[in-house]
C-alpha positions as CSV (number, residue, x, y, z in Angstrom):
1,X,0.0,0.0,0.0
2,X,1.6,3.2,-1.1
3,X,3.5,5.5,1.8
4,X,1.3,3.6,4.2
5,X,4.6,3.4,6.5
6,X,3.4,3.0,10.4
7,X,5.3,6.2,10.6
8,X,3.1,8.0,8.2
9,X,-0.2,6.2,9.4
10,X,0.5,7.5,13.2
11,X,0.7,11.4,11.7
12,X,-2.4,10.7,9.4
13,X,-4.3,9.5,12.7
14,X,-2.8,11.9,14.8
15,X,-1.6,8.7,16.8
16,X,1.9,8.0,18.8
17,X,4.1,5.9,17.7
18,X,5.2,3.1,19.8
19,X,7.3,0.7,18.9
20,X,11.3,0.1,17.7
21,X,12.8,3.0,15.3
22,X,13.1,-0.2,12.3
23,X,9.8,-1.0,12.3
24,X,8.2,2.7,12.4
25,X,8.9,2.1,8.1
26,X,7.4,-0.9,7.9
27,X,4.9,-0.6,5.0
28,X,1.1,-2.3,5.9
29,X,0.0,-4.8,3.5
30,X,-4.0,-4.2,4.0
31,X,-6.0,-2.6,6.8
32,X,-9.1,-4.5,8.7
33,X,-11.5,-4.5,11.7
34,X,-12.0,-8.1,11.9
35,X,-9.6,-10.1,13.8
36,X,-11.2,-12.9,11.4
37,X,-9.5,-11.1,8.5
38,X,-6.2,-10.3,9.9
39,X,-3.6,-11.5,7.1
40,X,0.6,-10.9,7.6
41,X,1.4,-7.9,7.5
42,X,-1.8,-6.0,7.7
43,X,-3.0,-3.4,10.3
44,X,-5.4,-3.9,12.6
45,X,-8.1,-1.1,13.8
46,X,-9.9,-2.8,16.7
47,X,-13.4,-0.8,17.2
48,X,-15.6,-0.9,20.2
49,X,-18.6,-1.6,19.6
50,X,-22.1,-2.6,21.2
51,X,-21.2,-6.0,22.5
52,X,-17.4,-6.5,20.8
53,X,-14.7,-4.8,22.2
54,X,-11.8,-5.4,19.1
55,X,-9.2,-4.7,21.6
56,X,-9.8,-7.8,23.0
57,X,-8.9,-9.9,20.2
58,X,-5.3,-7.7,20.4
59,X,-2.8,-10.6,21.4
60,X,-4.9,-12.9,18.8
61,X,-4.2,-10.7,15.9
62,X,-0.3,-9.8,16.9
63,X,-0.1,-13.8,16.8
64,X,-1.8,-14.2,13.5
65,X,1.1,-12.1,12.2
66,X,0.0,-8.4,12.1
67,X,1.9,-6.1,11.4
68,X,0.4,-3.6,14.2
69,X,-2.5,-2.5,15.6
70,X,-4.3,0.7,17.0
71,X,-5.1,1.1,20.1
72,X,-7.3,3.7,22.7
73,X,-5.3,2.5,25.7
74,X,-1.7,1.7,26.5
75,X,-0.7,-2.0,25.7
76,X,1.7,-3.2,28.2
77,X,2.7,-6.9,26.8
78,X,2.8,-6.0,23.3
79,X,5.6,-6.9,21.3
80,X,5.1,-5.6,18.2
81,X,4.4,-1.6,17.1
82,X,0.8,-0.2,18.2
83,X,0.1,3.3,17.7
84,X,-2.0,5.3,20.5
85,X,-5.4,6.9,19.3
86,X,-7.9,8.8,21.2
87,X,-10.9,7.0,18.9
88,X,-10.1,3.7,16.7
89,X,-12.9,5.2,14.5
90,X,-11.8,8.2,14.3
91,X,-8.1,7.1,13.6
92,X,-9.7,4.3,10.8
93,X,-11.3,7.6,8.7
94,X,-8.1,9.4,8.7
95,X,-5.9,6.7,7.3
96,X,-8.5,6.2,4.6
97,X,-8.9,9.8,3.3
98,X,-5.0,10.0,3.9
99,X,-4.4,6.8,1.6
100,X,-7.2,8.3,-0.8
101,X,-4.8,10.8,-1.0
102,X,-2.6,8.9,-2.8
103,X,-4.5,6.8,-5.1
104,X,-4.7,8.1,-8.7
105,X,-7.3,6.0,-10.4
106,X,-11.0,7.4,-10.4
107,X,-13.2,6.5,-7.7
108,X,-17.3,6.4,-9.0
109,X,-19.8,7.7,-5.2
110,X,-22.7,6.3,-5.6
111,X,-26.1,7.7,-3.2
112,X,-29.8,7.8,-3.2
113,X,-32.4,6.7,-1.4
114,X,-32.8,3.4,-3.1
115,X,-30.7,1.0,-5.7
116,X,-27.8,2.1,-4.4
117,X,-26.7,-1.4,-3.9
118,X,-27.5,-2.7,-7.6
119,X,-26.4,0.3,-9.5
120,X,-23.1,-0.3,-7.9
121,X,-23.3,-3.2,-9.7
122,X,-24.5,-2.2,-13.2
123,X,-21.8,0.3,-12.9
124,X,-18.8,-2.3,-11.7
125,X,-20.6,-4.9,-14.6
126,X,-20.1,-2.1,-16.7
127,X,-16.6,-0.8,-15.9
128,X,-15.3,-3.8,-16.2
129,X,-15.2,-4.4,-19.6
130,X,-12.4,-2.1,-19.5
131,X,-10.8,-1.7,-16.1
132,X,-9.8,-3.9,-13.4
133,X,-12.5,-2.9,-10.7
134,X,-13.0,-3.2,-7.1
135,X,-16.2,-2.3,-5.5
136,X,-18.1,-1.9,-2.3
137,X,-18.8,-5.2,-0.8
138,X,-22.0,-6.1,0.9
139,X,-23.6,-3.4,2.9
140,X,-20.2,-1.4,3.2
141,X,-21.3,2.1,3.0
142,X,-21.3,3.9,6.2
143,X,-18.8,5.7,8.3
144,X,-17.0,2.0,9.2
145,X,-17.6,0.2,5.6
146,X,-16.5,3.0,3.3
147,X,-13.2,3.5,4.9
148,X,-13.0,0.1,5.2
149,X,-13.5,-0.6,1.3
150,X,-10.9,2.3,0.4
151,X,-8.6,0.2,2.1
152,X,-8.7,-2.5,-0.5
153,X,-7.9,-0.7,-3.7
154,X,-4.7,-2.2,-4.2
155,X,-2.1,-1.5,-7.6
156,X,-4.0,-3.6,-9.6
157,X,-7.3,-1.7,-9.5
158,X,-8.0,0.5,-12.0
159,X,-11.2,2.2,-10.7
160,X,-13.3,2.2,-7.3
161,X,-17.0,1.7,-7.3
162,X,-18.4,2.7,-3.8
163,X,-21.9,3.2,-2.4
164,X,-22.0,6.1,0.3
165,X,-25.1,5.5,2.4
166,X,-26.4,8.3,5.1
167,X,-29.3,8.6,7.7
168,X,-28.3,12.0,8.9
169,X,-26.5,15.5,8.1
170,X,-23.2,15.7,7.9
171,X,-22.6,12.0,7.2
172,X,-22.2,12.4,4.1
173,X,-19.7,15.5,3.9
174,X,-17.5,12.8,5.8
175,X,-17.9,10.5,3.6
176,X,-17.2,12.2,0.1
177,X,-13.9,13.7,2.3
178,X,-12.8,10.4,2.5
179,X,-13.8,9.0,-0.9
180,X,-13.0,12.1,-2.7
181,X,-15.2,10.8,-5.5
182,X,-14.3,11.6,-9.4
183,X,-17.4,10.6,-10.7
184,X,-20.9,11.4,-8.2
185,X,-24.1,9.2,-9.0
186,X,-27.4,9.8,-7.5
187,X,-30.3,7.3,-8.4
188,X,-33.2,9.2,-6.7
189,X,-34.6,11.3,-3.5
190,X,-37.4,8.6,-1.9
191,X,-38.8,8.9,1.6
192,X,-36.4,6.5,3.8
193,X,-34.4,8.3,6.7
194,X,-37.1,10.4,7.6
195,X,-36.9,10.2,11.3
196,X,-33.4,12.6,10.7
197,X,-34.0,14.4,7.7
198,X,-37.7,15.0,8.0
199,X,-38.5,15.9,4.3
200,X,-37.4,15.0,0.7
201,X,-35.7,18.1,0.2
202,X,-33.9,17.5,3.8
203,X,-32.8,14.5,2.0
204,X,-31.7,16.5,-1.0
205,X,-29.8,18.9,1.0
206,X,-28.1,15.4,3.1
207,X,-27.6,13.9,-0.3
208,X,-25.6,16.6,-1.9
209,X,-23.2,17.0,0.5
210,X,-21.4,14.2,-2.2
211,X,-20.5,17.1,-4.0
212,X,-18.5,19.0,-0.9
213,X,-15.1,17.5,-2.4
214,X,-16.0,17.4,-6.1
215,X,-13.4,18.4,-8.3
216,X,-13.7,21.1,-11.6
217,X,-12.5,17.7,-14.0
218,X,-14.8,15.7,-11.9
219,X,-18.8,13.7,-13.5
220,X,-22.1,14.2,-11.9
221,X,-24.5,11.2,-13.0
222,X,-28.5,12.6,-11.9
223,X,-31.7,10.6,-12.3
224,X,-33.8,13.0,-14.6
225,X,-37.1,11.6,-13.7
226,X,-36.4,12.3,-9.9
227,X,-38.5,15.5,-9.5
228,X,-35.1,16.8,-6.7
229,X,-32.9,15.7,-8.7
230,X,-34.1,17.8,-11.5
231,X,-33.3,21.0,-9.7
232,X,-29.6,20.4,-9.6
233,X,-28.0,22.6,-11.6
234,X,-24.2,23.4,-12.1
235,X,-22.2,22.3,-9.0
236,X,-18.3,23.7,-9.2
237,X,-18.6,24.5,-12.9
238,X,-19.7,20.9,-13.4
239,X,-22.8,20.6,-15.7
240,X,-24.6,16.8,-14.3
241,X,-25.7,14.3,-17.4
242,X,-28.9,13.6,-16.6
243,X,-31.0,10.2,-17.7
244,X,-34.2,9.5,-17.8
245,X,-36.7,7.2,-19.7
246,X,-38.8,8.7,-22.7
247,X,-42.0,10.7,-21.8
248,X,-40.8,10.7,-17.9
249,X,-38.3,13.4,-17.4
250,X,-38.5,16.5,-15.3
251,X,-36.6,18.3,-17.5
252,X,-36.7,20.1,-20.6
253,X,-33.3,18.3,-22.2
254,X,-31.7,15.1,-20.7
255,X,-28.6,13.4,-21.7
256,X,-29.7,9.8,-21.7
257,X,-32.8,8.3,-22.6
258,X,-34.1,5.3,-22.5
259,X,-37.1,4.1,-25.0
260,X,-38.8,1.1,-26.4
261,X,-38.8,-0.9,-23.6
262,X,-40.2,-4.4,-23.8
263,X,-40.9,-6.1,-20.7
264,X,-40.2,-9.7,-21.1
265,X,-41.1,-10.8,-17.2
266,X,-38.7,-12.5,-15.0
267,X,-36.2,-12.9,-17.7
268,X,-35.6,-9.1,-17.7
269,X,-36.2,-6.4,-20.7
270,X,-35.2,-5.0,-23.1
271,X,-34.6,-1.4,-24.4
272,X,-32.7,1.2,-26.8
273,X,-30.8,3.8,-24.7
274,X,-29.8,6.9,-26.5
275,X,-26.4,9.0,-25.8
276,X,-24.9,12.2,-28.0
277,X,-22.4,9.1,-29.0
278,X,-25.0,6.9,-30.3
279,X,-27.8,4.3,-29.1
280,X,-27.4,1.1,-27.9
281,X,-29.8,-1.7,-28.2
282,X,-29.2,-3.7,-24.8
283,X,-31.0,-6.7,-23.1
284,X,-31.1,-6.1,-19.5
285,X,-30.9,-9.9,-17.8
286,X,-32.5,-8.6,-14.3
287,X,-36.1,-8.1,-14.2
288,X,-37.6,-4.6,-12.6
289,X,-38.3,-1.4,-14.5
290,X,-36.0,-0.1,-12.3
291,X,-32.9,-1.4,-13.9
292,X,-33.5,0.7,-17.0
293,X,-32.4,3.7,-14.7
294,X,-29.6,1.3,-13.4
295,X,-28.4,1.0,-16.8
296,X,-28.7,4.6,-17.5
297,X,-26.6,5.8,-15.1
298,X,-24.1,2.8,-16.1
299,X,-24.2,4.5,-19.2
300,X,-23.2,7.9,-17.8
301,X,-20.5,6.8,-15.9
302,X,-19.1,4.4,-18.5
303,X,-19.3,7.5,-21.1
304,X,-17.7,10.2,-18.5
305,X,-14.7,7.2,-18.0
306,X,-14.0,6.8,-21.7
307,X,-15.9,3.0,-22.8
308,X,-17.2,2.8,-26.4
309,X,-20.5,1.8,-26.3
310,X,-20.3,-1.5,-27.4
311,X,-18.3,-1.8,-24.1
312,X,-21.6,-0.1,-22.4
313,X,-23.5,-2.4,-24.0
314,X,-21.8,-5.8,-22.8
315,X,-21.7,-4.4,-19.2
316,X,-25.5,-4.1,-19.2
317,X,-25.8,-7.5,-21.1
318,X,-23.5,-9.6,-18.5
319,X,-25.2,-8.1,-14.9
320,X,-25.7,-10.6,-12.3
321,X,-27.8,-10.5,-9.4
322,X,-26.5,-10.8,-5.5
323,X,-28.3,-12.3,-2.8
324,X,-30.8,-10.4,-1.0
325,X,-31.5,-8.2,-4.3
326,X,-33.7,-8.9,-6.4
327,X,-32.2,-12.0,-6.5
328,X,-34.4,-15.1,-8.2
329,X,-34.2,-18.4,-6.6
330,X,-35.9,-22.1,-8.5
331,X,-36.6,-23.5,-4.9
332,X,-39.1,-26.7,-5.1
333,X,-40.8,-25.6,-8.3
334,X,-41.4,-22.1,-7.2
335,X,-40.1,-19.0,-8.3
336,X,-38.5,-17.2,-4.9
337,X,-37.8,-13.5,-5.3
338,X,-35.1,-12.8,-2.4
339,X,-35.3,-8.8,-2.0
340,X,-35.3,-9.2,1.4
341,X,-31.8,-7.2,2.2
342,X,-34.0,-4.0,3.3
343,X,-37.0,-1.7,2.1
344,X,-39.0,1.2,2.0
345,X,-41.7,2.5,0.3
346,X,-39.9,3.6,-3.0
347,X,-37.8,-0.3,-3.2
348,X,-41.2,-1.9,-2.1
349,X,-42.9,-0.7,-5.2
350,X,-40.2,-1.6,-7.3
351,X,-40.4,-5.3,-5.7
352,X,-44.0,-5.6,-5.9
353,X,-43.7,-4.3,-10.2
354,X,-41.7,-7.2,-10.4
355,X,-43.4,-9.7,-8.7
356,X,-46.5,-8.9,-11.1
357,X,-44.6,-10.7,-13.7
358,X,-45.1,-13.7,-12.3
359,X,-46.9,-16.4,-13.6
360,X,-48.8,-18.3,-11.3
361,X,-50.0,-17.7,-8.0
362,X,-48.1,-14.7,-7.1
363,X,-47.5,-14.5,-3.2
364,X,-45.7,-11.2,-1.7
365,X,-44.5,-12.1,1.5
366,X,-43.7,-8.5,3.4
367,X,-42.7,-6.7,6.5
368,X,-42.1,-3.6,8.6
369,X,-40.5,-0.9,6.7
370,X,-38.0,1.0,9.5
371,X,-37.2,4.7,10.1
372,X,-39.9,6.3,7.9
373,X,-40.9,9.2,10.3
374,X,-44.3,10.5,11.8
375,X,-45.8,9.0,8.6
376,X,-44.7,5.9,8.7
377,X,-48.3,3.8,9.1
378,X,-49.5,5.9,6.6
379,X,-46.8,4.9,4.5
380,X,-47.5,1.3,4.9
381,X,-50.6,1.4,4.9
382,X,-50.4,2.5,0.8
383,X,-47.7,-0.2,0.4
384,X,-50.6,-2.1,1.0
385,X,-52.9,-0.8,-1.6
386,X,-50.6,-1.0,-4.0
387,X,-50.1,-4.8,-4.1
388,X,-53.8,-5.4,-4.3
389,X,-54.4,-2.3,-7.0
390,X,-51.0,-4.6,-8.7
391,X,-53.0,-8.0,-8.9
392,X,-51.0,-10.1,-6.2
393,X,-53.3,-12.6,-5.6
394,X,-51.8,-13.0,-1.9
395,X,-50.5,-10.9,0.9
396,X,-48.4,-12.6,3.9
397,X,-46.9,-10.0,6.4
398,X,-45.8,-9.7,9.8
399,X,-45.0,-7.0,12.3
400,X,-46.2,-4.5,14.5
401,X,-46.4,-1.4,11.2
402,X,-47.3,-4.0,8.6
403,X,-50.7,-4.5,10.4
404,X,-51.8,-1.1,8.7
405,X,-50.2,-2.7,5.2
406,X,-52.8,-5.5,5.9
407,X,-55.5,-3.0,6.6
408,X,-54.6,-1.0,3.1
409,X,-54.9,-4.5,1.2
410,X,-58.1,-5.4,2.7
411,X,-59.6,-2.2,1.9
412,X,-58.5,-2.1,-1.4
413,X,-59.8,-5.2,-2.2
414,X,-59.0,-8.4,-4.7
415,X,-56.3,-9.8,-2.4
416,X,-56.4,-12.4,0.0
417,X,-54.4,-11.0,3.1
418,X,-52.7,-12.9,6.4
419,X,-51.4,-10.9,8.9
420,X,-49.0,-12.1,11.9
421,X,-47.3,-9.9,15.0
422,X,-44.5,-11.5,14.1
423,X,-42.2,-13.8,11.6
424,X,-42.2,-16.4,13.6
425,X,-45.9,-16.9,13.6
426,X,-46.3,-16.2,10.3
427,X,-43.6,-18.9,9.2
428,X,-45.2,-22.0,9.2
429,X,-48.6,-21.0,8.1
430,X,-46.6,-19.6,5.3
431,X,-44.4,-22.6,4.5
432,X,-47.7,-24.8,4.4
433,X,-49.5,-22.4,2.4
434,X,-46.6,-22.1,-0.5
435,X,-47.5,-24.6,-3.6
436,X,-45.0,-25.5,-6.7
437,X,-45.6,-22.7,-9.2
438,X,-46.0,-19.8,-7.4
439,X,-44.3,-17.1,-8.0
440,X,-43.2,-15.3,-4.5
441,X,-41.5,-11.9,-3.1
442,X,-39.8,-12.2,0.4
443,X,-38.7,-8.3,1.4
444,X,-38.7,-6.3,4.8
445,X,-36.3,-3.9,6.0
446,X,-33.0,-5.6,7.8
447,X,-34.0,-5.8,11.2
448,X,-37.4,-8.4,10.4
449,X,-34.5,-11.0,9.4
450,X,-36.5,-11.8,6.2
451,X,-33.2,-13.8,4.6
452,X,-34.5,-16.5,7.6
453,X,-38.0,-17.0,5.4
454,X,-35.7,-17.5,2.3
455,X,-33.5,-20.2,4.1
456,X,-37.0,-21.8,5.7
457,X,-38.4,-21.9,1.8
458,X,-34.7,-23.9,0.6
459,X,-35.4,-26.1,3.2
460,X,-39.2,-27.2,3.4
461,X,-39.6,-30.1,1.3
């Protein structure tokens, strides 16, 4: 890792130095939090959190061959270098933005209120075809993960892909200081993170603090459709590319557009995007509309980072699916569709259009949707008048909020409708209910433990 000596780590951290005058120029191999991932060579940043203390696991990692560790207190049997902090945290953001510093290759920011996760990966799909790319892993976005996931980019990489996720003000000014990013995406303003930021346009404001560390050379990548969005204008002399699909912009004049769109079901769509280089005629494998703005701002990026379009194009054509997004499972003759990672109004939509394309029986299996504000039964309460006015022929869901979800399907009418206080009643009567065939969504926000339905579905035979 370039000029990450322990000597120039300790000033970047404003940390002492302890340890022999040889080793403060030992170079660190990697960086991690994990004892579990502690490789020769590597730093360790031990954090404290609610039930783990990392400076526990101290001794273990020295023995696993570290190179050094952080620490908040004074280590008196340590044989190996430690450098003194005030806050591991604190220490772990300052050697990121300082090793940022020394990186040359473009890093592509990626926020919005939903499809964060799985533009990251249209993007990284996309990228690809032409540059050796790391990207955020899992749920790495926060004030731990992003500094976490700069940490990785290594001499091979040739461009970073990272998702910058925020519940509050402020976060996100920290975040683009560490990241830096050359190239800013933002998929949309929804309602999620209301409890903080109170209003879409509080979001807005939380949002744009990605542009606090742009550069005049630097991309901005803007959903056109997104009525917020729209009002960007220049930021630091930097005109955004806006996309949008045909008849649905907020603008007069977008950038990218995509039109003809042919929805061919679970197996995707397809559609012709449109660019001032050309248009592309691209088969998107993943279904859900919303992958056609996925693939639009793929296209925006991959344009602002110099791919031909025929490079664009492949990058669209060879997306994969992760678990927990969209992701759709054969289990005993059903179709399962495992969105169950986390949700809100906007993402629950977006699960229920796909689930309409289901043939069969089509069962959506849902749950509480969590920080949503002084609205939030309201707010579930439509989620469940839209899968009846959608044609699901069943609604299963569970919780204390999703009782008002029940209530809007019921009302609406045309759906049959179970409701449980909690997953674990609901399970069984929902494993005995499911039939080959059907067609089934499984999606709540994280804390419901939804991926547990999807591993009771793999196993009930």
């Amino acid at each position: 890792m370039k000029n990450m000596t322990l000597e120039n780590i300790a000033k970047a951290c404003g940390g002492t130095y302890i340890g022999s005058e040889e080793e403060r120029k030992t170079e660190i191999k990697g960086a991690v939090t994990d004892s579990r991932q502690v490789e020769e060579g590597y730093l360790f940043i031990p954090i404290k959190g609610a039930r783990v203390d990392g400076h526990d696991f101290i001794p273990k990692v020295m023995e696993q061959g570290a190179a050094a560790t952080l620490s908040e207190k004074e280590l008196t049997d340590c044989k190996k270098p430690y450098i003194l902090v005030k806050s591991s945290e604190q220490a772990l953001k300052d050697i990121a933005e300082f090793y940022r510093e020394q990186l040359t290759i473009p890093i592509v920011g990626i926020t919005g209120s939903v499809g964060k996760t799985s533009t990251k990966e249209m993007i990284a799909s996309v990228l690809s075809q032409k540059f050796k790319v790391l990207k955020t892993a899992g749920n790495f976005n926060n004030e731990i993960g992003l500094p976490l996931t700069l940490l990785r980019i290594r001499e091979e990489h040739e461009v970073a892909v990272v998702e910058m996720g925020i519940s509050d003000f402020g976060e996100m000014h920290r975040l683009a200081k560490m990241a830096k990013p050359d190239v800013c995406v933002m998929t949309n303003i929804g309602i999620c993170h209301l409890e903080n930021l109170k209003t879409r346009d509080g979001i807005l404001k939380a949002k744009s603090e990605i542009f606090d560390f742009l550069k005049p050379d630097g991309h901005i990548v803007l959903n056109g459709c997104d009525d917020k969005l729209a009002t960007i204008e220049q930021v630091k002399g930097v005109s955004p590319v806006f996309y949008a699909i045909d008849g649905e912009a907020q603008k007069d004049k977008v950038d990218i557009v995509a039109s003809q769109i042919e929805n061919l079901g679970l197996k995707g769509m397809n559609t012709k995007i449109h660019t001032s280089q050309g248009d592309i005629a691209v088969h998107i494998p993943i279904p859900g509309r919303h992958n056609i703005y996925n693939a639009m701002a793929a296209t925006g990026v991959g344009m602002a980072l110099g791919l031909t379009l025929a490079e664009i194009k492949d990058g669209i054509e060879s997306v994969e699916t992760i678990g927990g997004r969209t992701n759709l499972l054969d289990i005993n003759g059903m179709v399962v569709i495992d969105d169950c990672y986390n949700a809100n109004p906007v993402s629950m939509r977006a699960s229920i259009d796909v689930l309409k394309n289901g043939l069969a029986r089509k069962i959506a299996v849902l749950g509480d949707m969590g920080e949503l504000g002084k609205n939030e039964k309201q707010l579930h309460y439509e989620v469940g008048q839209y899968v009846a006015e959608n044609e699901i022929d069943v609604l299963f869901c569970a919780g204390t909020l999703s009782e008002e979800m029940a209530k809007g399907a019921q009302e609406k009418g045309g759906c049959k409708v179970f409701y449980f206080k909690n997953r674990e009643e609901m399970l069984p009567e929902l494993l005995a209910y499911l039939a080959p065939e059907d067609t089934v969504l499984v999606k709540a926000s994280h804390f419901m433990e939804y991926p547990k339905i999807v591993e009771a579905i793999k196993n009930c035979n």
